[in-house]
C-alpha positions as CSV (number, residue, x, y, z in Angstrom):
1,X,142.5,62.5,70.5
2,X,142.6,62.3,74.2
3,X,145.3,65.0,74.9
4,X,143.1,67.4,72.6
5,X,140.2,66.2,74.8
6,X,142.1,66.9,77.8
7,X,143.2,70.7,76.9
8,X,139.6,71.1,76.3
9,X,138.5,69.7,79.5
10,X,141.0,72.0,81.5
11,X,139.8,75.0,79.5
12,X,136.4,74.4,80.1
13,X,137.4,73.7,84.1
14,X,139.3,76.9,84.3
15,X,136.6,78.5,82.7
16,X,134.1,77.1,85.1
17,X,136.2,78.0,88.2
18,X,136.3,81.5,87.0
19,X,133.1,81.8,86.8
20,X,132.6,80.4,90.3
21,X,134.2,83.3,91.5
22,X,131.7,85.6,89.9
23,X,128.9,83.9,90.8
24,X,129.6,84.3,94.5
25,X,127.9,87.9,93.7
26,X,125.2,86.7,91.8
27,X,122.3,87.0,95.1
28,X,121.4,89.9,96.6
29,X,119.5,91.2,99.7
30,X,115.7,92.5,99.6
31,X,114.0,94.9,101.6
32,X,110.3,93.1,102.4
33,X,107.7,95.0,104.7
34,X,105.8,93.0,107.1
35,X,102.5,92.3,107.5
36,X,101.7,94.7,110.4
37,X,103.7,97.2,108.8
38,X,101.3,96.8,105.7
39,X,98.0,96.6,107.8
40,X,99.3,100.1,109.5
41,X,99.6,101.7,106.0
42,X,96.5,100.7,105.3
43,X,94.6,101.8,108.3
44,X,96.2,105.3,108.1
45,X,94.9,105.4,104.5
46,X,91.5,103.9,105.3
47,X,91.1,106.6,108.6
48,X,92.1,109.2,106.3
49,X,89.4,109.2,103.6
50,X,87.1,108.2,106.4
51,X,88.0,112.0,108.4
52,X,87.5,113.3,104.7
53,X,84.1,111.6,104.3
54,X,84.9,108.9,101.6
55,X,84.0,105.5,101.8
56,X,87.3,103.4,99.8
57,X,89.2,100.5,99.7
58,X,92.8,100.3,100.7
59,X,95.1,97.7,99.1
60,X,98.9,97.1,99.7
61,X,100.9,95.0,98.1
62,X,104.3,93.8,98.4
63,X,107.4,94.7,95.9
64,X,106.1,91.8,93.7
65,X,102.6,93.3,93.2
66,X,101.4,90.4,95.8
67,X,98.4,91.6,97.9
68,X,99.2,91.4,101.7
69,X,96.2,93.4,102.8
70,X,93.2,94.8,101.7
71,X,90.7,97.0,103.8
72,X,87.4,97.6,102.3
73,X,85.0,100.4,104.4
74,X,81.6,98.9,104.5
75,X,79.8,101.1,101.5
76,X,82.9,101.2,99.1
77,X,81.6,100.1,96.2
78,X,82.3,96.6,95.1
79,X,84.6,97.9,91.9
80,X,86.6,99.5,94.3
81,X,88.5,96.2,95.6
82,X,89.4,95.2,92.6
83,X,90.6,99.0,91.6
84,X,92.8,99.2,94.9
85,X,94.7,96.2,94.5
86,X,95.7,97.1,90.7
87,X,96.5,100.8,91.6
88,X,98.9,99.0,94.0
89,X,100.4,96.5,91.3
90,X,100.4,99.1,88.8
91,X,102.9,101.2,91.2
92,X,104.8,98.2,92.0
93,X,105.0,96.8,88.4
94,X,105.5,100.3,86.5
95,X,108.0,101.9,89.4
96,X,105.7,105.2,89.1
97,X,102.5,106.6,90.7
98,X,99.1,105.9,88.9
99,X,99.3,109.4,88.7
100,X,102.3,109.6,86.8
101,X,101.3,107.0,84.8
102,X,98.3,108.8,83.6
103,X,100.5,111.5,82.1
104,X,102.7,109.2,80.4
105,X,100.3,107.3,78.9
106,X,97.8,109.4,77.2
107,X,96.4,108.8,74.1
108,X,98.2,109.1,71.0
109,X,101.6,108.9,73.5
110,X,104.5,106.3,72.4
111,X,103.0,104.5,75.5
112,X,99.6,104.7,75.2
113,X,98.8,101.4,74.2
114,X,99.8,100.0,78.2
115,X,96.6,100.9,79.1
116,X,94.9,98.0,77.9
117,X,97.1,95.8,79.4
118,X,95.4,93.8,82.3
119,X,95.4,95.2,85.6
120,X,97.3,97.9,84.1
121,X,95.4,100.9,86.2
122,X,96.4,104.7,84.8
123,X,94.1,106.2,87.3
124,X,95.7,108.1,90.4
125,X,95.8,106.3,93.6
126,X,98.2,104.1,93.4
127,X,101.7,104.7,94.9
128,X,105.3,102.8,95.2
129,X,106.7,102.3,99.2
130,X,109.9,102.7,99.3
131,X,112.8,102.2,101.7
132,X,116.0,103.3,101.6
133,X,115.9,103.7,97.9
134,X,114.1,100.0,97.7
135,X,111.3,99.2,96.5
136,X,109.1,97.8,99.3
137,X,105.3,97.7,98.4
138,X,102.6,99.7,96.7
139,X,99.5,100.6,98.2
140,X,96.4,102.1,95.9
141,X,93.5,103.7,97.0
142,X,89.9,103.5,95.4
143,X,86.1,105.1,96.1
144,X,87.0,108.7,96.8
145,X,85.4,111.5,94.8
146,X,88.7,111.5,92.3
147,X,92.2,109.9,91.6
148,X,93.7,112.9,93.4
149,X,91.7,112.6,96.5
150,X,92.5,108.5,96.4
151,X,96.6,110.0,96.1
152,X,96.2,111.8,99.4
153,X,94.8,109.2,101.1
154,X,97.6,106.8,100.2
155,X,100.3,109.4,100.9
156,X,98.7,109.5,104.5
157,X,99.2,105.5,104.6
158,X,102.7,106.1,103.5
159,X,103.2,108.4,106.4
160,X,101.9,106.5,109.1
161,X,104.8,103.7,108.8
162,X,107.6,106.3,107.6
163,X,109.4,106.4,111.1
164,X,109.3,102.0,110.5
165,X,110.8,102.6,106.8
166,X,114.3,103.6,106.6
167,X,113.8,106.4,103.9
């Protein structure tokens, strides 16, 4: 009985050591955007619909759909807070644009039935960061005259920190 035991016991060390050496690849390195780097996103967005006559809120969030800023102009409407930060998780979460999303989810679609997920937000204004083929942050956009309008506003908060971001 305690020979059997002991084969057993040297299987299941030899088993263990192998796996030891797999696991020293089992962590990885993220990509995380800074706080200033997310506050300069969301300025370019905010001073964007401003030049464009819209009164929103900016929200960005980090690649866990975590808010790190939020910028509200002072007559955004109060919805619009709550719609920026969950275009932004909706981005991060789904890996898509709002936009995209809205496509993909229409009614009577296989994938229809996200929408009424909470927070889920398939309206357009809501866009992933990326750098260097990581996902970084989302930032969404809410309060101008239509999703598409919300879109170019993010896209201009995108562009402000693309020479920080290697793309």
């Amino acid at each position: 009985m305690n020979a059997k035991w002991s084969s057993r016991a040297l299987c299941v060390m030899a088993a263990l050591a192998a796996g030891a050496v797999q696991g020293q690849d089992a962590t990885h390195t993220v990509k995380l955007m800074t706080p200033e780097t997310a506050l300069k996103a969301a300025q370019a967005a905010l001073k964007k619909c401003r030049d464009d006559g819209f009164q929103v809120t900016v929200a960005v969030v980090d690649r866990s759909g975590v808010t790190q800023v939020v910028l509200r102009d002072r007559f955004a409407g109060p919805h619009t807070v709550r719609m920026a930060v969950d275009k932004g998780w909706t981005a991060v979460s789904f890996r898509t644009s709002t936009a995209e999303l809205v496509q993909a989810t229409q009614p009577g679609s296989a994938q229809s039935g996200i929408r009424n997920r909470p927070r889920v937000t398939a309206v357009a204004g809501g866009l992933m960061i990326e750098s260097g083929g990581s996902l970084v942050g989302g930032i969404g956009v809410s309060g101008a005259p239509g999703g598409d309008r919300d879109d170019i506003c993010a896209k201009a908060g995108i562009d402000a920190i693309r020479d920080s971001l290697e793309f």
